[in-house]
C-alpha positions in Angstrom: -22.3 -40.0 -12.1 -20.1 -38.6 -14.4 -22.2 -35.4 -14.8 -21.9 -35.0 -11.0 -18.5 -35.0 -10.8 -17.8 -32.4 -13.2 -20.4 -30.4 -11.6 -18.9 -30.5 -8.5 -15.5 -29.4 -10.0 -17.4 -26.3 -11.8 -18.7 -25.2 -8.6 -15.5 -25.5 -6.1 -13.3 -23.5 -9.3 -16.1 -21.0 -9.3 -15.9 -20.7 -5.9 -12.3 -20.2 -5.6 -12.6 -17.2 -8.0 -14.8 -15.1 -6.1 -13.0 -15.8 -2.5 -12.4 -12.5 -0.8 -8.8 -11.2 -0.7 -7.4 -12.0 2.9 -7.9 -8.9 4.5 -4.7 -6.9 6.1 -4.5 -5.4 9.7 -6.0 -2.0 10.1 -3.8 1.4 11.2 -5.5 4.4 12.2 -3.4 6.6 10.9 -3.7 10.7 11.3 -2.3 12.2 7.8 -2.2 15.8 7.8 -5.2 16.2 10.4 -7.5 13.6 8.7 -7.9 10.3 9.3 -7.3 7.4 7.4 -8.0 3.4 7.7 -4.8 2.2 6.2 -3.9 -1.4 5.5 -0.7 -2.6 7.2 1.6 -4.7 5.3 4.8 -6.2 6.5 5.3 -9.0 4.8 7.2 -9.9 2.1 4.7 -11.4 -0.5 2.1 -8.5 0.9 4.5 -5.5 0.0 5.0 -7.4 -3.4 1.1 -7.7 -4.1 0.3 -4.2 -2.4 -2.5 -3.1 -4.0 -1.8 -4.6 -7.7 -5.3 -5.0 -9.4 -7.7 -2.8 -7.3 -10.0 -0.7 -9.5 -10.2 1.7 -6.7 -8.9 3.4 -3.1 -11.5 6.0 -1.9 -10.9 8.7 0.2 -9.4 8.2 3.7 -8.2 4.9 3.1 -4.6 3.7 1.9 -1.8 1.3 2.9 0.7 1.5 5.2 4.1 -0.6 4.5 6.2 -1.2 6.9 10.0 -1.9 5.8 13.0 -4.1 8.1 15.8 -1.6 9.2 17.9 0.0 7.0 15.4 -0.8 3.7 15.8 2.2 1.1 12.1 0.9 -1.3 12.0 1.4 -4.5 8.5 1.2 -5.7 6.9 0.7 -9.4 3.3 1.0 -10.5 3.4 -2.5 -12.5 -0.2 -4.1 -12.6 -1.4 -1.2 -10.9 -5.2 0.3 -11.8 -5.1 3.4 -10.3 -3.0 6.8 -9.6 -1.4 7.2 -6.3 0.5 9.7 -3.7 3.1 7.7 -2.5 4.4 8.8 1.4 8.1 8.2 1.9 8.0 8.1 6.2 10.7 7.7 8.4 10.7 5.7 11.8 10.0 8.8 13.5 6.5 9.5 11.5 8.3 12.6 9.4 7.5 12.3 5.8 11.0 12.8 3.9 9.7 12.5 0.4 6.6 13.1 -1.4 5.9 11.5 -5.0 2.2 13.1 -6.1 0.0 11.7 -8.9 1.9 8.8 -9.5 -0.1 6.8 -12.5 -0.3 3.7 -13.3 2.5 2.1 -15.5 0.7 0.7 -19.1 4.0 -0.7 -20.5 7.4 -1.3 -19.3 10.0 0.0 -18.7 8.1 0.9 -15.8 9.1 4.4 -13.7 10.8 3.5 -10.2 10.0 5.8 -6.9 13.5 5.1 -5.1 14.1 6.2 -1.5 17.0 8.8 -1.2 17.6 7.0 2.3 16.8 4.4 4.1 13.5 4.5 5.6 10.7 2.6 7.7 7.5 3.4 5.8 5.7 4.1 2.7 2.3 5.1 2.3 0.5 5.1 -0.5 -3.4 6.7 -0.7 -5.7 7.9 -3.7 -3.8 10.6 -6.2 -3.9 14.1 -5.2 -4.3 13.5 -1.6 -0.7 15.1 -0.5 -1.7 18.0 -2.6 -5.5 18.2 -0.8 -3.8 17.9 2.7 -0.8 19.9 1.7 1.5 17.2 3.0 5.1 18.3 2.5 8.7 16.8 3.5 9.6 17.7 7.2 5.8 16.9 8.4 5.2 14.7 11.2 2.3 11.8 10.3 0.7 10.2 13.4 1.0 6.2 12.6 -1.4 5.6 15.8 -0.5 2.7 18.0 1.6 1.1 14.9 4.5 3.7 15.1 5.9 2.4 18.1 5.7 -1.6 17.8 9.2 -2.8 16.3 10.0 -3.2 13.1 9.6 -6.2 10.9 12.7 -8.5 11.0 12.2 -9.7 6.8 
């Protein structure tokens, strides 16, 4: 009986370590005349987790965070696995700021990507994609559908 029971532990810890991530909302997003799937977050606790810990972020995809009013991020690449472009975007869709090849930080202190004003959006998609789609301050990105809902209130 005893043997059983700690069985039975084993397997509902091993199955808690191989649970998927919760899967975010999807935004069709038009970046430079390509699409991309990215993942919305606009949350709290999502921004803060972003995409810490993924070994990879292939082409066309990326995530889309979507900032309360007035927010000026500052972003970092703690934890992170991978290089990334990171999008500064206004509420408008135009991209004010462009950080390109941004790696990941191995030890602290750890580089901070700071908005120069107060923004709505940051994306961030695999390294070297601003540079592919020549993405440059002043462009207008198409956020789909997403671009006109209201912002997040936290």
């Amino acid at each position: 009986m005893r043997l059983a029971g700690i069985l039975s532990a084993v397997i509902v810890l091993l199955g808690l370590t191989v649970l998927p991530c919760q899967a975010q909302p999807l935004v069709e997003a038009r970046l430079g005349g390509q699409v991309f799937q990215l993942e919305l977050v606009a949350d709290p606790e999502s921004r803060r987790q972003g995409l810490m810990g993924r070994t990879l972020l292939p082409a066309g995809t990326g995530m889309l965070f979507d900032f309360p009013p007035g927010t000026s991020p500052a972003i970092w690449m703690r934890n992170m696995q991978i290089p990334l472009d990171l999008l500064f975007v206004d509420e408008q869709g135009q991209l004010l700021q462009v950080f390109s090849e941004v790696p990941p930080c191995t030890e602290p202190p750890c580089a901070i990507y700071r908005a120069q004003q107060p923004l709505r959006f940051v994306i961030e998609v695999p390294a070297g994609t601003a540079g592919q789609l020549n993405l440059q301050p002043g462009d207008r990105l198409d956020l789909g559908d997403h671009q006109s809902s209201p912002a997040p209130s936290f």
